[in-house]
C-alpha positions as CSV (number, residue, x, y, z in Angstrom):
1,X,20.8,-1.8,2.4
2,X,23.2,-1.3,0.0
3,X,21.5,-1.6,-3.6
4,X,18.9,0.9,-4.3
5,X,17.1,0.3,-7.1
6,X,14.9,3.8,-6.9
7,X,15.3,7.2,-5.1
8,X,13.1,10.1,-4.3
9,X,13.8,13.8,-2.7
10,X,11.8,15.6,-0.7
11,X,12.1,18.8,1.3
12,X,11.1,18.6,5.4
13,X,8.1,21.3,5.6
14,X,7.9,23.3,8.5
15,X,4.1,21.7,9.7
16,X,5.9,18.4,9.8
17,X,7.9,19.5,12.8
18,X,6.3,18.6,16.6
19,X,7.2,20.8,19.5
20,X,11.3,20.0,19.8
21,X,11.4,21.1,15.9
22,X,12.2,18.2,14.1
23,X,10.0,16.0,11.8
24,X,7.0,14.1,14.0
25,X,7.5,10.2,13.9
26,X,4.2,9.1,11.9
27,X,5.7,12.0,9.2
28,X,8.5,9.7,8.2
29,X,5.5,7.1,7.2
30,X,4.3,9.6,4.9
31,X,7.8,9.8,3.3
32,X,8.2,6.3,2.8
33,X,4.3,6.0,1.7
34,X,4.7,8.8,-1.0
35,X,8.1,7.3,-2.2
36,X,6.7,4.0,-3.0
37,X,3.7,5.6,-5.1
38,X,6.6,7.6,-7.1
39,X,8.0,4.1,-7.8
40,X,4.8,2.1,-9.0
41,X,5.2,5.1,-11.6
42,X,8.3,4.8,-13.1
43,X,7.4,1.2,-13.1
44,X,4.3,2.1,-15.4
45,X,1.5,1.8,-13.2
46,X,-0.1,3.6,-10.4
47,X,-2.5,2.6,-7.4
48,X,-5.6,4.5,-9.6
49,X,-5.3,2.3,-13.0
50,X,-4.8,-1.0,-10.8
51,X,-7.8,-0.8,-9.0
52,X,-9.5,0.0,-12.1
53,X,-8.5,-3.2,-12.9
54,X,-9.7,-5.2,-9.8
55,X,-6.2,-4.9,-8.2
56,X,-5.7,-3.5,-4.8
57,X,-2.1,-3.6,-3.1
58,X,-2.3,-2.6,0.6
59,X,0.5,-2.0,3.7
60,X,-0.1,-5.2,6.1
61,X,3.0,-3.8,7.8
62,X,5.5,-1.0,8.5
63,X,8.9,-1.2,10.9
64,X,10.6,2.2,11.1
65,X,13.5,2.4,12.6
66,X,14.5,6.0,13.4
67,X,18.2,6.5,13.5
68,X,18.7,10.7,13.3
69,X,16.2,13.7,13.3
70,X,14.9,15.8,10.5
71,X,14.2,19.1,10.8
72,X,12.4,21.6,9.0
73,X,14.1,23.2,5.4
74,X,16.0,19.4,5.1
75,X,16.2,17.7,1.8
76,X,16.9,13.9,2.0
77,X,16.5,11.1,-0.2
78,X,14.2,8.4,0.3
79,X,15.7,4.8,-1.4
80,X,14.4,1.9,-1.7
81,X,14.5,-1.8,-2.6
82,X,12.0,-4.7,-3.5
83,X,11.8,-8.4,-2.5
84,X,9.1,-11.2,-2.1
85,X,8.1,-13.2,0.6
86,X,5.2,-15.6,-0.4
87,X,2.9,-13.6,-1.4
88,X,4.4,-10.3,0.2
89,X,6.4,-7.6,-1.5
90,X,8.7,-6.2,1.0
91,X,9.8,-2.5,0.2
92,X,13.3,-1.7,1.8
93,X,13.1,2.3,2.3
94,X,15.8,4.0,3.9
95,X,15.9,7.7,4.7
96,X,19.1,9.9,4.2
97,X,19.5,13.3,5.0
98,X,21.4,14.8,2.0
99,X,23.8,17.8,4.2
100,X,25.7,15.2,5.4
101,X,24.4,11.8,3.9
102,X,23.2,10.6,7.2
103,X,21.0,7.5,7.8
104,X,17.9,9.3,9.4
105,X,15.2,6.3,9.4
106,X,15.1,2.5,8.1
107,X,11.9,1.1,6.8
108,X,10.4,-2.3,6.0
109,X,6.9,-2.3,4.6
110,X,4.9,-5.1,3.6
111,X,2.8,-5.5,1.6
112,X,0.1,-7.5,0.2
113,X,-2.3,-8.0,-3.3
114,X,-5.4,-8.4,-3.7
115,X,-7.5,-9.5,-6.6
116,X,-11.3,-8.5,-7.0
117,X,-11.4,-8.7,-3.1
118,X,-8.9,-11.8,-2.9
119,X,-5.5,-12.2,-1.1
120,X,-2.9,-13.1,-4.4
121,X,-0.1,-15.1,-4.6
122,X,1.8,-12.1,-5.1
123,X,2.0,-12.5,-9.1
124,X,0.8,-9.1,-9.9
125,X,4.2,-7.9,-8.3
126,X,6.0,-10.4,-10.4
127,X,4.7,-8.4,-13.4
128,X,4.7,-5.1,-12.3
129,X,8.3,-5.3,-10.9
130,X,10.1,-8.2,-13.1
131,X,12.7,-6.1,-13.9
132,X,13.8,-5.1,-10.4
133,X,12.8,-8.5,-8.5
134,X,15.7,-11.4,-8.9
């Protein structure tokens, strides 16, 4: 993906590396987890406030795709993009390594909204994130 409408950087810490000392697989999930929080901020919310208000937005599904290692003392860049699918919003996160601007991991995570315990239509992501969806 091209397009990016918000990035993050991080640092690889040296407890996120298994035994062949680069970063363990379900790490990478924390990356793009943690990025996506970042961006409900800059958008004016955060997961804390919307539940407050009987809003709940929660991961039905992740696809990583890993494409190159990270190893401890890396910074990369975590970007992303938004799009809707019914009543999904689909976060596009994709992983660089910023030594050498190498694709490291592509995610797709969807996710869903609920609304005092119910499954939305997805309109609380049509607010929250009107300026970025098209």
């Amino acid at each position: 993906m091209k397009n990016y409408i918000y990035e993050l950087k991080l640092k690889v810490r040296d407890y996120e590396c298994d035994l062949q000392g680069v970063v363990n697989n379900s790490v990478y999930q924390n990356y793009l987890e943690h990025a996506r929080h970042e961006f409900l901020e800059s958008a004016g919310s955060n997961f804390k406030l919307l539940h407050e208000q009987g809003l709940d937005a929660m991961v039905a599904r992740v696809e990583i795709d890993f494409k190159t290692s990270l190893s401890s003392g890396d910074e990369f860049l975590v970007k992303l993009n938004i799009d809707r699918d019914g009543p999904k919003l689909i976060f596009h996160e994709d992983i660089y390594r910023i030594s050498d601007n190498k694709l490291c991991a592509k995610g797709k995570v969807y996710t869903i909204c609920l609304v005092n315990g119910r499954l939305s239509k997805g309109e609380v992501f049509d607010e929250l994130f009107a300026q970025y969806l098209v």
